[in-house]
C-alpha positions as CSV (number, residue, x, y, z in Angstrom):
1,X,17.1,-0.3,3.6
2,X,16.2,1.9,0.5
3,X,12.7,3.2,0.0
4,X,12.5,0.9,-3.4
5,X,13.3,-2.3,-1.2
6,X,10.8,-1.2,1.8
7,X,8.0,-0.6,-0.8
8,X,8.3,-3.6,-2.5
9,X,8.6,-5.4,1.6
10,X,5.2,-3.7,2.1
11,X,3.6,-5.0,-1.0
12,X,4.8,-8.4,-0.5
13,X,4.2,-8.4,3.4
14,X,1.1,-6.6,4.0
15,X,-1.1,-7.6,1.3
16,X,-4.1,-7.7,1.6
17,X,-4.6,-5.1,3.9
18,X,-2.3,-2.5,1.8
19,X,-4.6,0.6,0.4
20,X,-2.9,3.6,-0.8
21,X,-4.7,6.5,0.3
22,X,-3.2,10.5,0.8
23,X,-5.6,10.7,4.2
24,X,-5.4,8.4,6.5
25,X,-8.7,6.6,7.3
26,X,-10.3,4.0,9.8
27,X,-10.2,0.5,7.6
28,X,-13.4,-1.2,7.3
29,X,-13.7,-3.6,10.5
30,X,-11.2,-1.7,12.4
31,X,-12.8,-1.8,15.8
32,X,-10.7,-2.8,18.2
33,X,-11.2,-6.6,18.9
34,X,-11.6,-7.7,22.0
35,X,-10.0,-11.2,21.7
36,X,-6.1,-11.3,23.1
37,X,-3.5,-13.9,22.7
38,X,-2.8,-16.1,25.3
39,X,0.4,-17.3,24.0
40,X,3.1,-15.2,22.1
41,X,6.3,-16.6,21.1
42,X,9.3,-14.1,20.3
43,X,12.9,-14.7,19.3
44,X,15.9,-13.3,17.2
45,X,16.6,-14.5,13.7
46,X,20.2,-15.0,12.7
47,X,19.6,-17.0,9.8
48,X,20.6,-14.3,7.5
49,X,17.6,-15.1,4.8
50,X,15.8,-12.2,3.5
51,X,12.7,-14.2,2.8
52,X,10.0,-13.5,5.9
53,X,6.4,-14.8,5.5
54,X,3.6,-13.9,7.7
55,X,0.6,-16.5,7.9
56,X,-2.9,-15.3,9.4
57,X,-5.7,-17.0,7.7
58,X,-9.0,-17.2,9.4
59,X,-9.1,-20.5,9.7
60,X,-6.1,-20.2,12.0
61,X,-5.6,-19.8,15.8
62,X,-3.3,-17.1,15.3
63,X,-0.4,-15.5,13.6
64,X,2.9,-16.8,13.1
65,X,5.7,-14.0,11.3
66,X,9.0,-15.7,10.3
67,X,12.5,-13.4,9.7
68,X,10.2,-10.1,10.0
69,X,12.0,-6.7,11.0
70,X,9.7,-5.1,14.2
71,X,9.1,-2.1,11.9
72,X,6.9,-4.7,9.8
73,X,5.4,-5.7,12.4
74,X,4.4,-2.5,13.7
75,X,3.1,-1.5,10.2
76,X,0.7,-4.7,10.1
77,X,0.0,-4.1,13.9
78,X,-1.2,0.1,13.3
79,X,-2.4,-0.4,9.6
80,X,0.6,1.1,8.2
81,X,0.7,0.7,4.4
82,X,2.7,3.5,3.3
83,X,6.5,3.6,4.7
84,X,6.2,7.4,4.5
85,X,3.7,7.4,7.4
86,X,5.7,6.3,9.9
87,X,9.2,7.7,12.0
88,X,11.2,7.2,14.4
89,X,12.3,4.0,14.4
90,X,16.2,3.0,15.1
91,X,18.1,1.2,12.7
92,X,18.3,-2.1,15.0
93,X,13.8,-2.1,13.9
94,X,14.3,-1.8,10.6
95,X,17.1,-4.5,10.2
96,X,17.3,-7.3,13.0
97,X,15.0,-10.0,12.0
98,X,12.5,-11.8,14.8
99,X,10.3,-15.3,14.6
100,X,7.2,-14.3,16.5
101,X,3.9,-16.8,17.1
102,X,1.1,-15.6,19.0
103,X,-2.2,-17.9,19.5
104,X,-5.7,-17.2,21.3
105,X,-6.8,-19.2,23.8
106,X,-8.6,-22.6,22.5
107,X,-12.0,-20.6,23.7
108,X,-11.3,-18.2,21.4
109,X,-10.9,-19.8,18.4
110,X,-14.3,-18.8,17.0
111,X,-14.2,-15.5,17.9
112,X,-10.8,-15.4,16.1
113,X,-12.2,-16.7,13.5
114,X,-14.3,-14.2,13.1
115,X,-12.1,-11.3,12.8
116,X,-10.8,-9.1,9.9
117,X,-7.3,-9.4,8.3
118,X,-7.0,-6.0,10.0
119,X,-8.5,-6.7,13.1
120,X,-6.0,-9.7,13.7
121,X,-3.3,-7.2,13.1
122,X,-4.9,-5.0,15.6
123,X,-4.2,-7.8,18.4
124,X,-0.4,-7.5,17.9
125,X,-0.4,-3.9,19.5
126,X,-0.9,-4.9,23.3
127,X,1.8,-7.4,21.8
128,X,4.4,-4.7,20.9
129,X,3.4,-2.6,23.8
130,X,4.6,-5.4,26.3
131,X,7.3,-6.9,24.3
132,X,8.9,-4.4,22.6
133,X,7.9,-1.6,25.2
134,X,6.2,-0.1,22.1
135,X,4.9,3.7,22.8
136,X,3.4,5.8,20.2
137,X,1.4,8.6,19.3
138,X,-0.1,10.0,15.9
139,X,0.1,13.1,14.3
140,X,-1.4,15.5,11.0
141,X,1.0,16.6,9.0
142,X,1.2,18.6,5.6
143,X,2.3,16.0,3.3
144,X,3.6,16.6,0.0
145,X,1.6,15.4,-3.1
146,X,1.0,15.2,-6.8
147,X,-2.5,16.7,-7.8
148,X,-4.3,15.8,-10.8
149,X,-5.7,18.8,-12.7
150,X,-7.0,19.6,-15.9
151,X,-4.7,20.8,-17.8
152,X,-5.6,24.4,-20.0
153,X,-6.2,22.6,-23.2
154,X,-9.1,21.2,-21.7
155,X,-9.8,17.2,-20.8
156,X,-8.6,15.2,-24.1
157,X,-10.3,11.5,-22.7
158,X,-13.7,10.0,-23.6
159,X,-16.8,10.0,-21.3
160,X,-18.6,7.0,-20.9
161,X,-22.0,6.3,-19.6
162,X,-22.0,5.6,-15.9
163,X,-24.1,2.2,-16.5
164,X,-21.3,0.6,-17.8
165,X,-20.7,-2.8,-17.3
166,X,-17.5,-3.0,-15.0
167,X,-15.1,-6.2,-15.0
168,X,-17.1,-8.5,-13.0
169,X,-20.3,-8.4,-15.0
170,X,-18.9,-8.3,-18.9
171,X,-17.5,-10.8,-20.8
172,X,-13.3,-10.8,-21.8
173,X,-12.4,-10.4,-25.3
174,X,-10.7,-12.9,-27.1
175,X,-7.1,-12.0,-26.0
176,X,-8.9,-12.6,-22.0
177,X,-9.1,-8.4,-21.6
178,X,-11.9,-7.8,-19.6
179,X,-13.2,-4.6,-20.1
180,X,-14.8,-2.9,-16.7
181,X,-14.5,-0.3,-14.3
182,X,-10.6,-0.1,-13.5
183,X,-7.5,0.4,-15.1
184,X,-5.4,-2.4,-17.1
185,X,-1.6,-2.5,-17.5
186,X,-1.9,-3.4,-21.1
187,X,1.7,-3.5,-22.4
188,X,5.2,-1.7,-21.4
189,X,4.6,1.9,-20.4
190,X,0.8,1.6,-21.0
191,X,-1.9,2.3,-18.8
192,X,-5.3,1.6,-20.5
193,X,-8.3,2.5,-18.1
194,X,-11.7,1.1,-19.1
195,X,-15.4,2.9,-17.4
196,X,-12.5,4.1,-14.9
197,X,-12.6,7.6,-12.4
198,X,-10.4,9.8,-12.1
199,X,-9.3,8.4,-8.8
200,X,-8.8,5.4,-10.6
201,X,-5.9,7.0,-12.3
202,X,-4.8,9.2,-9.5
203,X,-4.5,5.4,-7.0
204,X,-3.3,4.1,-10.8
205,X,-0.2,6.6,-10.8
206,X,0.0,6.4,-7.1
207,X,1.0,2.6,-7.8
208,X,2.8,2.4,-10.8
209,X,4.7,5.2,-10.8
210,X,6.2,5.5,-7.0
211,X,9.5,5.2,-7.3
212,X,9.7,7.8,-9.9
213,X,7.5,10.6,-8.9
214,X,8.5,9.8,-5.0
215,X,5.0,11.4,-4.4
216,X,1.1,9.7,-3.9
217,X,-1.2,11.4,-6.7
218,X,-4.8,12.6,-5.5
219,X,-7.3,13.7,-7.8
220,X,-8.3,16.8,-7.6
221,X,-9.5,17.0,-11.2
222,X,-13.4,17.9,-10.4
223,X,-14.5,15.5,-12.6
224,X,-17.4,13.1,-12.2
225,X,-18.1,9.9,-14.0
226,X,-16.4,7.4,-16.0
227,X,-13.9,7.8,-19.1
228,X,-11.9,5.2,-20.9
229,X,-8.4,6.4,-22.2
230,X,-4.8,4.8,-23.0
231,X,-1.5,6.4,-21.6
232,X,1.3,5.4,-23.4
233,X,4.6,6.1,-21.5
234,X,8.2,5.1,-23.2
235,X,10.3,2.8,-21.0
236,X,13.8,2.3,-20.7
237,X,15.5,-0.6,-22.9
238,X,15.5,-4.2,-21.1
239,X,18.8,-4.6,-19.2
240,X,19.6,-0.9,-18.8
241,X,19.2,-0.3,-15.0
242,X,21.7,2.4,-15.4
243,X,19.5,4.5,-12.7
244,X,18.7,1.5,-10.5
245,X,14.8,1.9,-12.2
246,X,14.4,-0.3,-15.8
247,X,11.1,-0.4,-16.9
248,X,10.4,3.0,-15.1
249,X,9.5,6.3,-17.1
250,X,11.1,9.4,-16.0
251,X,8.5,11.7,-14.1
252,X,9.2,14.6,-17.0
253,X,8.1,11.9,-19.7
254,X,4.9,11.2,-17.2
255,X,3.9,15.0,-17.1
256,X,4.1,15.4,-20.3
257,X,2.2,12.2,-21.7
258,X,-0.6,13.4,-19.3
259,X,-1.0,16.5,-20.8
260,X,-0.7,15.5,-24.5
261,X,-2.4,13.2,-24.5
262,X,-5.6,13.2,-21.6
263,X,-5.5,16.6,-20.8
264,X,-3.9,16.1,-17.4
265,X,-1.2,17.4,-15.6
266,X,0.5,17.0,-12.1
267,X,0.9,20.0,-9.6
268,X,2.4,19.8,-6.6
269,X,-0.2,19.9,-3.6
270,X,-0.1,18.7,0.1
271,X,-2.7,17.6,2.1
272,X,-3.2,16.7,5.4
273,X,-2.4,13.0,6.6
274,X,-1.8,11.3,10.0
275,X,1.2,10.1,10.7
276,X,2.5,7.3,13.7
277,X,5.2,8.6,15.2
278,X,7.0,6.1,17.6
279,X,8.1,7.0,20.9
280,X,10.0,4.2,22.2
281,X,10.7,0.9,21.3
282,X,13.0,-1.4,22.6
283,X,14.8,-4.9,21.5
284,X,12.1,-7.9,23.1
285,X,12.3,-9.5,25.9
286,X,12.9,-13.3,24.0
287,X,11.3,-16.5,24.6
């Protein structure tokens, strides 16, 4: 599976929990729950569909992953949103396909119920660990990065007052635009950012421009406050997918847009990040 595919799997699967980040850090409501499932259902998908779906509302007595690769379900289990902070696994995790159901106890529904998105993904680890003989262990590691700087011709983006209104609180324009604290995709190649931080734009690039820069951007700019800017970035003509990325600026286009036009540039950077490295992990036992 190519990194394009498995970053567009995590986007689709994970969601909501996924939360770029170039550190990793506990999630909110990560405390290990002490609910368990009483019953867990595994078995092998042969169906050859690539659709999966994972269902765990709650309003639910449990979670139920159709035509899921264990890799996925080791990410959702450990809080994994970035395929690049994980190794180790064997080809047969990152291809076969599995139907797994697991379901509390009717006693403990309502503390079910009660947990987070990530806290119900939390539950699946004593899950791995006896099904899929799961062992693992985490590590920090220098990880390669993009930092956001000020470029030498000084910042070339307006400050606005920290007491603007953000999304939530002012009113769309005509065309529906609501102007606020974040950063818009307003048209092909344009990022328009609105009240928005310069981590704002570093997650922004982070995002958007993965697949080209191969690299998470962290801000590193040493600037406080708010600005509203538009980066306008060519794209490549609909229907040319020549390169395998249509749509998809070149990263030398990118640097250089930054710097003419907000005063930014890229520099490469690591920082340290914690990685889950597996041990062992073995085909389940099936039932």
């Amino acid at each position: 599976m190519t990194t394009r595919h498995v970053s567009k799997t995590l986007l689709l699967f994970l969601s909501p929990i996924l939360v770029l980040s170039a550190v990793a850090q506990p999630a909110p409501g990560s405390a290990v729950p002490t609910v368990s499932f009483d019953v867990v259902s595994i078995r092998q998908n042969n169906s050859g569909n690539r659709q999966m779906t994972r269902q765990s509302s709650g309003t639910s007595d449990g979670i139920t992953m159709t035509n899921v690769p264990p890799f996925l379900i080791v990410f959702y289990a450990y809080g994994i949103n970035d395929e690049n902070l994980a190794t180790g696994f064997p080809l047969w995790a990152m291809n076969e396909r599995y139907d797994l159901t697991a379901k509390v106890a009717a006693s403990d529904v309502p503390a079910y119920q009660s947990l987070t998105n990530r806290q119900r993904g939390q539950m699946l680890q004593k899950v791995l660990a006896d099904r899929f003989h799961l062992q693992v262990h985490r590590e920090t590691r220098n990880r390669p990065v993009y930092a956001l700087v000020v470029a030498k011709s000084g910042i070339k983006i307006k400050k606005v007052p920290d007491d603007k209104p953000s999304a939530s609180t002012s009113k769309p324009s005509d065309s529906g635009f609501a102007h606020g604290a974040t950063i818009f995709s307003t048209g092909p190649g344009e990022i328009t950012g609105h009240a928005a931080t310069m981590a704002d734009l570093a997650l922004s690039l982070s995002n958007r421009e993965a697949r080209s820069l191969g690299r998470l951007v962290v801000d590193r700019t040493g600037l406080p406050g708010k600005y509203d800017f538009t980066l306008e970035l060519p794209v490549a003509e609909p229907g040319d997918k020549s390169d395998g990325n249509a749509n998809q600026p070149d990263p030398g286009t990118l640097f250089t847009a930054l710097q003419e036009q907000l005063g930014l540039k890229l520099q490469p950077a690591t920082v340290p990040t914690e990685y889950l490295v597996i041990d062992r992990i073995e085909r389940p036992t099936q039932n």
